[in-house]
C-alpha positions in Angstrom: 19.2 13.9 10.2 20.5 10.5 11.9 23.2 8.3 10.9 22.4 4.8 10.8 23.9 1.6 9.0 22.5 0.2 5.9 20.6 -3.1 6.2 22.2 -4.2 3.4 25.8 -3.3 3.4 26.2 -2.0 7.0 27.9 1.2 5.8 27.2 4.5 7.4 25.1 7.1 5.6 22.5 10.1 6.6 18.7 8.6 7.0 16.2 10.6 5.7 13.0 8.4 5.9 11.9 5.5 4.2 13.9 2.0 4.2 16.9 1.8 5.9 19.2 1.0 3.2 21.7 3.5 1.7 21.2 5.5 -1.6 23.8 2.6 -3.4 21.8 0.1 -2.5 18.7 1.5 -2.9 20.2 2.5 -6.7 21.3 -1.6 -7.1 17.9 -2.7 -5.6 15.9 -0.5 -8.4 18.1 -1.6 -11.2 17.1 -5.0 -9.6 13.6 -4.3 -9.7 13.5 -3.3 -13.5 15.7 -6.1 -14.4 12.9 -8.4 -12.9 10.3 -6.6 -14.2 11.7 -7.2 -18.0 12.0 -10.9 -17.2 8.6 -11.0 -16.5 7.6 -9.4 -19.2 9.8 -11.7 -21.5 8.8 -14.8 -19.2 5.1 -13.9 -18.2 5.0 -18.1 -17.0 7.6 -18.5 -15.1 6.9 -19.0 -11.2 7.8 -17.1 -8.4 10.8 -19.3 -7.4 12.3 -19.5 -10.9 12.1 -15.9 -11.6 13.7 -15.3 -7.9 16.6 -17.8 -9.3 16.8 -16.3 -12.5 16.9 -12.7 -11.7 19.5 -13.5 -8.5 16.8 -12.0 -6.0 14.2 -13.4 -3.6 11.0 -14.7 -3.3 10.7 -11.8 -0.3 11.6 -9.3 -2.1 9.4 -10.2 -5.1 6.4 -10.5 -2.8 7.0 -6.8 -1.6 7.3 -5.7 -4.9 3.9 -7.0 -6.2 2.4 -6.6 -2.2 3.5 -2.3 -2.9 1.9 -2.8 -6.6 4.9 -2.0 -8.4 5.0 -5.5 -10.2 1.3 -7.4 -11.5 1.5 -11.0 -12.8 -0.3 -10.9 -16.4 -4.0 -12.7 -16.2 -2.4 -15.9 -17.3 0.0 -16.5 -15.0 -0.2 -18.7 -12.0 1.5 -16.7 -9.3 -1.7 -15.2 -7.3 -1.6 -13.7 -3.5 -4.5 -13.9 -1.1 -6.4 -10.6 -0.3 -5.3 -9.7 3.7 -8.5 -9.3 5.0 -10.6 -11.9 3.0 -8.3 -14.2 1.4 -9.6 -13.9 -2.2 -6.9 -14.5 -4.7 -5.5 -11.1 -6.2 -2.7 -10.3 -9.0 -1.0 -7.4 -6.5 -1.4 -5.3 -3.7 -2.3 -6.4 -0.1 -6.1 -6.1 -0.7 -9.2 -7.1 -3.4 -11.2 -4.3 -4.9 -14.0 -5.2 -3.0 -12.0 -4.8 0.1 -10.3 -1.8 -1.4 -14.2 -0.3 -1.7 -15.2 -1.7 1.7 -12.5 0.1 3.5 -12.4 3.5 1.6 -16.7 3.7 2.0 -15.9 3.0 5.8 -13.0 5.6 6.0 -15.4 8.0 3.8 -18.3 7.3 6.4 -16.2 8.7 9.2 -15.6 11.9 7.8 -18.9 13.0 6.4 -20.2 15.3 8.5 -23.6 15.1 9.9 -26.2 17.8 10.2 -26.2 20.0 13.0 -29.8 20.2 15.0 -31.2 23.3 13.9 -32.0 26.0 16.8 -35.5 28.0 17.0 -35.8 31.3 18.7 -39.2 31.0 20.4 -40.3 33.7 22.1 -43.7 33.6 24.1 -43.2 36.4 26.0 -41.2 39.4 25.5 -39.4 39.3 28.8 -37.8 35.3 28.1 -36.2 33.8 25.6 -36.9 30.1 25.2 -34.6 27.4 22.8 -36.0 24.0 20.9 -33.9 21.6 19.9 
C-alpha cells in the first residue's frame, strides 16, 4: 500500500487503486452524485450548467458521470455528448452503439482462432516419410 494525499482535501490516507481521493471524499462525492441524480430525475430539463449550479458541483464532474454511464439524460432532454470516435450525438458513455459494435466485432476478430493447416502422412515408400501441407 502507498500513502498519498487526497486530490481533494490533501489529507494523507492508504491508496489502494482507483481515484486518488480519500474514502471521505469519495463518501461526499457519492452522496453528491445521488443528490444530482434525484435533481435530474425531478428536473429532467434543466441544462448542464444549471443543474452544475443547483446541485453545487461541476460541469466536469457531471460530464464524467454521464462519460462512465452512471447518469443518462431522459430522451427529451437537450444535454447530448458526441460519440469519441465518430461524433454522433449520444445520451452517455464515450462511444455510439454502432461504435460500441464496431469495436467489440474488431476486438472479437482478434481472438478467434483460425484453423490450423491439416498435416497428411504420405508414405510412398516404406523407407521415407514424406509431409503435405
Amino acid at each position: 500500500m502507498e500513502v498519498k494525499a487526497c486530490r481533494s482535501c490533501k489529507r494523507l490516507f492508504n491508496y489502494m487503486s482507483g481515484p486518488v481521493i480519500c474514502p471521505a471524499c469519495k463518501d461526499e462525492l457519492e452522496k453528491k452524485f445521488y443528490e444530482v441524480k434525484e435533481y435530474i430525475r425531478e428536473n429532467p430539463k434543466q441544462g448542464i450548467k444549471e443543474i452544475a449550479d443547483a446541485c453545487d458541483t461541476t460541469t466536469q464532474q457531471l460530464q464524467q458521470w454521464v462519460r462512465e454511464e452512471r447518469l443518462e439524460f431522459s430522451a427529451d432532454s437537450d444535454i447530448t455528448l458526441s460519440c469519441e470516435s465518430c461524433g454522433a450525438s449520444i445520451r452517455t458513455g464515450r462511444f455510439c452503439d454502432k461504435c460500441k459494435d464496431k469495436m467489440a466485432n474488431s476486438m472479437s476478430a482478434l481472438y478467434e482462432k483460425k484453423p490450423e493447416p491439416k498435416i497428411e502422412k504420405k508414405s510412398n515408400d516404406g523407407n521415407h516419410m514424406r509431409f503435405q501441407r
